[in-house]
C-alpha positions as CSV (number, residue, x, y, z in Angstrom):
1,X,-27.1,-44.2,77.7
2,X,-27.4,-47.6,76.3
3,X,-26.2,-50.4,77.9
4,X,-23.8,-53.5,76.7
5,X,-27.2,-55.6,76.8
6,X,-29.1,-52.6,74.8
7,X,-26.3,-52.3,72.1
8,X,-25.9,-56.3,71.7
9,X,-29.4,-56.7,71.6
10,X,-29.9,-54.1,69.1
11,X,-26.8,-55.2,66.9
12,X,-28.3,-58.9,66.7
13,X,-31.8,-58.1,65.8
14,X,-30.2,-55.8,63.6
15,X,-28.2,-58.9,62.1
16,X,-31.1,-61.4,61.9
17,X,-33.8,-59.3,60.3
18,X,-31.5,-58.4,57.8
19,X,-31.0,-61.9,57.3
20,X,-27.1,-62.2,58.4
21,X,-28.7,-65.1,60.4
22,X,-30.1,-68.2,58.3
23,X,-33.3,-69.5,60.0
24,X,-31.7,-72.4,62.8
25,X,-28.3,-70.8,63.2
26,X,-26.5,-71.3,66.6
27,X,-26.1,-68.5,68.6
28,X,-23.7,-69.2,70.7
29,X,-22.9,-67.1,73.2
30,X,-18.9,-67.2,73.7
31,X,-18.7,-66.7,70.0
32,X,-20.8,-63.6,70.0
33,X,-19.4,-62.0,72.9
34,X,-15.7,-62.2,71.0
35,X,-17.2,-60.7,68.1
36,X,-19.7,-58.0,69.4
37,X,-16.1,-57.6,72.5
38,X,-18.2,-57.8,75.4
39,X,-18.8,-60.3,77.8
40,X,-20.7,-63.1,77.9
41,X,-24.0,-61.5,80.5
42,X,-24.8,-58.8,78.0
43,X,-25.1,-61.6,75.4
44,X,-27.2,-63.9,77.0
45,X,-29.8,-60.8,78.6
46,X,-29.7,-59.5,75.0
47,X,-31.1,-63.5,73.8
48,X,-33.3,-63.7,76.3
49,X,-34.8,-60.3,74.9
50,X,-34.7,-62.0,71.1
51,X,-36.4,-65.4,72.5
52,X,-39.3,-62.5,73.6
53,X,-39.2,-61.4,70.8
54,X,-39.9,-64.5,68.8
55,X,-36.6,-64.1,66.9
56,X,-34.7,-66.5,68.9
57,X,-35.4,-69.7,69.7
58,X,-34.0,-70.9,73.4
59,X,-33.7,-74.7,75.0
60,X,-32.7,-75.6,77.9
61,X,-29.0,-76.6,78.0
62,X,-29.0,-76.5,74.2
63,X,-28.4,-72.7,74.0
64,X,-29.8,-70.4,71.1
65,X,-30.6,-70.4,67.7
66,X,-32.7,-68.2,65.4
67,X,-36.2,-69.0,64.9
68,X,-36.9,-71.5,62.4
69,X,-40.5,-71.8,60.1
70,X,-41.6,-75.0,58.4
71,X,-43.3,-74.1,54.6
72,X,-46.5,-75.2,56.3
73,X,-45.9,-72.9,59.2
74,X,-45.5,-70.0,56.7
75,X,-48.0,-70.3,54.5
76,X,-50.6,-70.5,57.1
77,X,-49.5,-67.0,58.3
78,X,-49.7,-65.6,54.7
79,X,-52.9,-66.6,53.9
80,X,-54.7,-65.6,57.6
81,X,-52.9,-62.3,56.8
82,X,-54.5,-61.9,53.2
83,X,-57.6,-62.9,55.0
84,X,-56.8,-60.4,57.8
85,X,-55.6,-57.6,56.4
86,X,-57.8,-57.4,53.3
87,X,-60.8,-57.0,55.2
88,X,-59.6,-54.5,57.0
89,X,-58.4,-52.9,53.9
90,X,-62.2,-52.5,53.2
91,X,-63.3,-51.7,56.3
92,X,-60.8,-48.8,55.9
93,X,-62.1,-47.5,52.7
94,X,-65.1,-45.8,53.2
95,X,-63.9,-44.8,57.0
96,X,-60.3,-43.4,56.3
97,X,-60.1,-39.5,56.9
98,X,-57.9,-38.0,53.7
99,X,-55.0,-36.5,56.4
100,X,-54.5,-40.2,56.9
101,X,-54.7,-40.9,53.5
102,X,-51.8,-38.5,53.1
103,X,-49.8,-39.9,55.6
104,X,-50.0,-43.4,53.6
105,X,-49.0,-41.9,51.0
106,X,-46.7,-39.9,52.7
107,X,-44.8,-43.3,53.7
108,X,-45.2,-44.5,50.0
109,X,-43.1,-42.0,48.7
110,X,-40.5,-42.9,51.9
111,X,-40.7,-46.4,50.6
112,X,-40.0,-45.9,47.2
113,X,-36.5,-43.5,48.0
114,X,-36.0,-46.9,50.3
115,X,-36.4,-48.8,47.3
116,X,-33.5,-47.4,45.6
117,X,-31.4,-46.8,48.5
118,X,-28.0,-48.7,48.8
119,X,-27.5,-47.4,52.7
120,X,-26.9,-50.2,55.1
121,X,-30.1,-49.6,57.0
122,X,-32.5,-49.5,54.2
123,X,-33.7,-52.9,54.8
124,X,-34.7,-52.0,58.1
125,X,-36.1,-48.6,57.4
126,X,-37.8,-49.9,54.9
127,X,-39.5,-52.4,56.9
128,X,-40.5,-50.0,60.0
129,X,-42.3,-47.7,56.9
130,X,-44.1,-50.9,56.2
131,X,-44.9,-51.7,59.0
132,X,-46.4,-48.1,59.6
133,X,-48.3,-48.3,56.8
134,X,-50.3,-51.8,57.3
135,X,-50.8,-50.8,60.9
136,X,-52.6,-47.2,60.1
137,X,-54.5,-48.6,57.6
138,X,-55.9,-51.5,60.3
139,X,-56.2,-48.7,62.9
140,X,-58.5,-47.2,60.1
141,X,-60.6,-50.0,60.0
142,X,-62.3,-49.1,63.1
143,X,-62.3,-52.2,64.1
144,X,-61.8,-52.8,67.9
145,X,-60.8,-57.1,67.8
146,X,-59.0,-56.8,64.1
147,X,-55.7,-55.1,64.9
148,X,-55.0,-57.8,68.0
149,X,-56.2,-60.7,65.5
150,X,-53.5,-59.7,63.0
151,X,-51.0,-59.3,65.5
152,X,-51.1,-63.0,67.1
153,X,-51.5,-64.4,63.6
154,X,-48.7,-62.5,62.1
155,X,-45.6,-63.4,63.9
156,X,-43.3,-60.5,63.6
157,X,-40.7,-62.3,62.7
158,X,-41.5,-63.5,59.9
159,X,-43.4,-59.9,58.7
160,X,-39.5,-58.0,59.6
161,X,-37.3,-60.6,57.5
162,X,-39.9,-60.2,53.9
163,X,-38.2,-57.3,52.4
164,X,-34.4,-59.1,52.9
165,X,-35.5,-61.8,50.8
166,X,-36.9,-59.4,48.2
167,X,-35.0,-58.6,45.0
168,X,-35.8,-55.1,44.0
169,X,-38.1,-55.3,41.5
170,X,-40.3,-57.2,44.0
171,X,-39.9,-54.2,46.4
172,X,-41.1,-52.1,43.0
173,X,-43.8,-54.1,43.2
174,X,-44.7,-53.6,46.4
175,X,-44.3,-49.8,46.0
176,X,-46.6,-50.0,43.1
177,X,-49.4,-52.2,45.5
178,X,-49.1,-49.4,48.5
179,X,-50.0,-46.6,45.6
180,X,-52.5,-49.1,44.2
181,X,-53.6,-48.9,48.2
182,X,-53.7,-45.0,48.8
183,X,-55.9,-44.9,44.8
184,X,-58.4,-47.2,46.5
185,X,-59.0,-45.1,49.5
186,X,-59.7,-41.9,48.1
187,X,-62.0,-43.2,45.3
188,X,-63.8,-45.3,48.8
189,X,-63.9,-48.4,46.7
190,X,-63.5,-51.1,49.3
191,X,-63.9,-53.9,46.9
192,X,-60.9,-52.6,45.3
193,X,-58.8,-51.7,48.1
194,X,-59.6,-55.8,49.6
195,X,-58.4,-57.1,46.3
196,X,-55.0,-55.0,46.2
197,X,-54.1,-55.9,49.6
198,X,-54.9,-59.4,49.2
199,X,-52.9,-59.4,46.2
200,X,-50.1,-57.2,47.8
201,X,-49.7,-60.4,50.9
202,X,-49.7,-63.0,48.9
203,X,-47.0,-61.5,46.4
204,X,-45.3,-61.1,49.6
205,X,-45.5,-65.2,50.1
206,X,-44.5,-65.6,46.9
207,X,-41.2,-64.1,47.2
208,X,-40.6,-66.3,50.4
209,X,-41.5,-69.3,48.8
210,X,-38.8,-68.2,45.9
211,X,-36.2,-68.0,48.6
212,X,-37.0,-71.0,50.3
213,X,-36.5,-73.1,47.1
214,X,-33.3,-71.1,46.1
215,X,-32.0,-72.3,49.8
216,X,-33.4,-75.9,49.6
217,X,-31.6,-75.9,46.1
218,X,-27.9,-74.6,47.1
């Protein structure tokens, strides 16, 4: 049974990913504990967990606020994950066994229902299908080092909150690149499969960069 803790814990990261939360927002913990009606203990276990998590940023005596990213911050991520994750798109190519090929695709036509979905979790199921597909297709690498390297370059964070800044036709276009993906594997063209997913992350920066300005803007 889930616990006051669990459920806050689960309703804020719920709330933030989704982008309910501006980057730098106080999180204050009397105000959440009247909204979320439950006292204050849950609150602050379940922002302790967040600060773990990297979506919650906690100072001493100056309580919590979600994590904030400079421009600089955030395009160095993006590029070290083209870098990243293309090569292991290619390393993938010639090494990917077709059930796993249909399990990519498999997700592609999961994220492409998502796409058009007006539920209010599609954001985040669309995200964890994501998320399922980048990481099986670095498991497929074969790679023993590459999987870690994109994990402490890639703060999650950052990864989670992409689709809520997309509009739809940029999560069309991200369909499109994961079918472009799944075409590459089973014609073993690695050149090609390295250039769609480095094309398919930067896209990705693009439409953060587009939000950034329409915030720096308002």
């Amino acid at each position: 049974m889930a616990t006051a803790s669990d459920r806050a814990y689960e309703t804020l990261r719920r709330a933030i990913l989704q982008g309910d939360f501006e980057m730098g927002t106080r999180l204050g913990e009397v105000e959440l504990a009247s909204v979320l009606n439950i006292s204050r203990t849950p609150i602050r276990e379940a922002l302790r967990r967040l600060g773990a998590d990297g979506l919650v940023e906690l100072e001493s005596n100056r309580g919590a606020r979600v994590a904030s990213w400079t421009p600089e911050d955030i395009d160095e991520i993006f590029v070290l994950r083209a870098l990243l994750e293309s090569h292991g798109a290619a390393l993938a190519a010639p090494a990917i066994d077709e059930p796993e090929i249909d399990a990519l695709e498999a997700l592609c036509a999961e994220m492409e229902e998502l796409a058009t979905d007006r539920s209010g979790d599609r954001l985040e199921r669309l995200n964890e299908a994501n998320r399922d597909f980048h990481h099986r297709i670095l498991a497929a690498s074969g790679s023993v080092r590459l999987p870690g390297l994109v994990g402490s370059v890639v703060q999650m964070p950052i990864a989670l909150q992409t689709f809520s800044r997309y509009s739809d036709e940029a999560i069309r276009r991200s369909a499109n690149h994961h079918r472009e993906l799944v075409a590459a594997f089973r014609a073993r063209n690695a050149t090609w499969a390295s250039a769609v997913m480095h094309a398919h992350i930067m896209a990705a920066r693009y439409e953060v960069a587009r939000w950034q300005a329409a915030v720096e803007a308002s």
